[in-house]
C-alpha positions as a Markdown table, in Angstrom:
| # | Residue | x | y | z |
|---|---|---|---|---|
| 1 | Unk | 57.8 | -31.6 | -13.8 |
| 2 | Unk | 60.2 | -30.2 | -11.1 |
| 3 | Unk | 61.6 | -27.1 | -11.1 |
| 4 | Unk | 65.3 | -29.7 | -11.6 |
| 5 | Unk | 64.2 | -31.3 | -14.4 |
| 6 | Unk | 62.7 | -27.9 | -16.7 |
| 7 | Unk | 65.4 | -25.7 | -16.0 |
| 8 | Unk | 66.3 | -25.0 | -19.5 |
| 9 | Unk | 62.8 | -23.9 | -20.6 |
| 10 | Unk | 63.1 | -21.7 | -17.2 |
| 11 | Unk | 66.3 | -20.7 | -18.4 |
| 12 | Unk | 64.8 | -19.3 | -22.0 |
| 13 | Unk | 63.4 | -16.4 | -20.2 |
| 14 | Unk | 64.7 | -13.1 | -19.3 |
| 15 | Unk | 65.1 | -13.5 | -15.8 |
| 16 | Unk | 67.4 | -14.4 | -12.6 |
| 17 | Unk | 66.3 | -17.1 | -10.5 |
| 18 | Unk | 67.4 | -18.3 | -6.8 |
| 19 | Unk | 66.5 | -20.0 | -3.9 |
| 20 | Unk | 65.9 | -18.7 | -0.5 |
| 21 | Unk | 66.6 | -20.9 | 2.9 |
| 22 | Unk | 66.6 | -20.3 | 6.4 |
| 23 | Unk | 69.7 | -22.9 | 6.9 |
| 24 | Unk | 73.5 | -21.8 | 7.4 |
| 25 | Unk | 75.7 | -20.8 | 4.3 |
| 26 | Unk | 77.6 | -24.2 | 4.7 |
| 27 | Unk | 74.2 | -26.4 | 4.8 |
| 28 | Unk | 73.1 | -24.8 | 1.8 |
| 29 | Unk | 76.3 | -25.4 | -0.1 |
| 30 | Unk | 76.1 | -29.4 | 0.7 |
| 31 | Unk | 72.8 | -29.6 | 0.0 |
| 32 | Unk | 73.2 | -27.9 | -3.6 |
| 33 | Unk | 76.1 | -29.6 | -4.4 |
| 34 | Unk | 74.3 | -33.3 | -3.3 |
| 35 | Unk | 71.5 | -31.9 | -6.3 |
| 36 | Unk | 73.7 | -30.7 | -8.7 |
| 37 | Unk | 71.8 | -27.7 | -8.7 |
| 38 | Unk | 73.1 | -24.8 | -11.0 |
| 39 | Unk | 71.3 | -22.0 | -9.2 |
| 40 | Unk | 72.0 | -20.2 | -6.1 |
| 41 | Unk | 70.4 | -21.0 | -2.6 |
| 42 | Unk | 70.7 | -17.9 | -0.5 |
| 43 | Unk | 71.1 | -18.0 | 3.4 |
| 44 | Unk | 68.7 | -16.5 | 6.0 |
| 45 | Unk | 69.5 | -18.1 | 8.9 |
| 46 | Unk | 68.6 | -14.6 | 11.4 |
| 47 | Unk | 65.2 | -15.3 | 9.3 |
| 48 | Unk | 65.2 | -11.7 | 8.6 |
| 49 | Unk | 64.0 | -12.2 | 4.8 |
| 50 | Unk | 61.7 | -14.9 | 6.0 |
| 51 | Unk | 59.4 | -12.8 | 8.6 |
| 52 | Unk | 60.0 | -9.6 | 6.2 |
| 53 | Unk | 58.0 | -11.7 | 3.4 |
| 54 | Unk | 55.7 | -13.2 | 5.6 |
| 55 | Unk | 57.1 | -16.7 | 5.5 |
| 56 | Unk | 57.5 | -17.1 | 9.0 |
| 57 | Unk | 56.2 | -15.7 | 11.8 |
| 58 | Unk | 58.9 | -13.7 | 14.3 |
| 59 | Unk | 59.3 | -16.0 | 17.4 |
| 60 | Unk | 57.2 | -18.7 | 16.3 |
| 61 | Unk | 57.5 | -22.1 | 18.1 |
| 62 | Unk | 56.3 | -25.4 | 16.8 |
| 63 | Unk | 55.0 | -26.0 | 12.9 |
| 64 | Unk | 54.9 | -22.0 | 12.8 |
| 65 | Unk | 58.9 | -22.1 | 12.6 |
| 66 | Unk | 59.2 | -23.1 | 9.6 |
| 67 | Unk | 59.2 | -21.4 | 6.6 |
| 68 | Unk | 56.8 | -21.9 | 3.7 |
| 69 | Unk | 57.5 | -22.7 | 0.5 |
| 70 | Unk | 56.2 | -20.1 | -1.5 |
| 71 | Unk | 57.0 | -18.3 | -5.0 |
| 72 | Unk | 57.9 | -15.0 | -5.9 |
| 73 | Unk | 58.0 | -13.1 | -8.8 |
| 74 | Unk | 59.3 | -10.0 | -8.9 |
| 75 | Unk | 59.6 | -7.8 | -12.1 |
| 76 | Unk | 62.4 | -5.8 | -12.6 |
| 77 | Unk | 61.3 | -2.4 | -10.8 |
| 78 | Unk | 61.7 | -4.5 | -8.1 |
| 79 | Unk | 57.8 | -4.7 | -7.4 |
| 80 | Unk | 56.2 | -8.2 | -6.3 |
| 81 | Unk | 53.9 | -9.6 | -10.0 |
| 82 | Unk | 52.8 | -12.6 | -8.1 |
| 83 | Unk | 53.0 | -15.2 | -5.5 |
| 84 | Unk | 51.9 | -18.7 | -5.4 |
| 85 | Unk | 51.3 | -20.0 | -2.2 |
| 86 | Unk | 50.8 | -23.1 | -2.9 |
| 87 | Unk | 54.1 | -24.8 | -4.1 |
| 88 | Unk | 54.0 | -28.7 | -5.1 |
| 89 | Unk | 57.5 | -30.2 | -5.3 |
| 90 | Unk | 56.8 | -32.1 | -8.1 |
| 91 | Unk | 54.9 | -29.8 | -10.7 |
| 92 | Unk | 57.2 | -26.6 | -9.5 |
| 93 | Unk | 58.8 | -26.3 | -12.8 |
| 94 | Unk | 55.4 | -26.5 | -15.5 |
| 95 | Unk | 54.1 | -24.3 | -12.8 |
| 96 | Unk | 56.5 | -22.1 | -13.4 |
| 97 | Unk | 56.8 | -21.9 | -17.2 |
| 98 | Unk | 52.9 | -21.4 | -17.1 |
| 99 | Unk | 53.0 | -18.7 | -14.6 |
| 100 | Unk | 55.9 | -16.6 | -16.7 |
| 101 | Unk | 53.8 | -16.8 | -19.8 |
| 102 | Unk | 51.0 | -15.7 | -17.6 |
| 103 | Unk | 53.1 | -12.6 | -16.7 |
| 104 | Unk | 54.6 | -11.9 | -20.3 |
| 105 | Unk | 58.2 | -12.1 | -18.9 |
| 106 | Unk | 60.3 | -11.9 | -22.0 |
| 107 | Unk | 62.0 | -14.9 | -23.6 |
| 108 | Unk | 65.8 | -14.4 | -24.2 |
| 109 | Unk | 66.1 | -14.6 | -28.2 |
């Protein structure tokens, strides 16, 4: 399933999620509001986050300017658990929910 259509079983664990785009403010806002997403896309548009994480490479020209579509999770010391590098649109969500039982993150109760 899609990370849309699990939210609630995301939302049973102890945890803050977002989204992270290279695209203005305003873009961002049109584009969650057309999903009806009830999650936060944050703005990167000087691509600062983006190179910082290795998402995109500084200067890069062509296919290399785009960002990848990766996951983080982060505990909450701020230190990087995981990454999966190899995002699918449509099983985002189950892959997910598997990965946070993986890591032990706490269920809210």
């Amino acid at each position: 399933m899609s990370f849309r259509e699990i939210g609630k079983e995301i939302k049973a664990y102890e945890l803050a999620y977002f989204t992270a785009s290279c695209d203005k403010e305003e873009t961002n806002k049109k584009f969650a509001a057309s999903l009806g997403l009830d999650y936060p896309i944050l703005s990167d548009p000087t691509r600062r986050a983006a190179i910082a994480y290795g998402l995109v490479k500084e200067n890069a020209v062509g296919l290399g300017r785009f960002p990848k579509r990766w996951t983080f999770y982060i505990g909450k010391d701020g230190k990087i658990l995981a990454i999966d590098k190899n995002v699918k649109f449509r099983n985002h969500g189950t892959d997910v929910l598997n990965k946070l039982a993986e890591l032990k993150i706490n269920q809210v109760r």
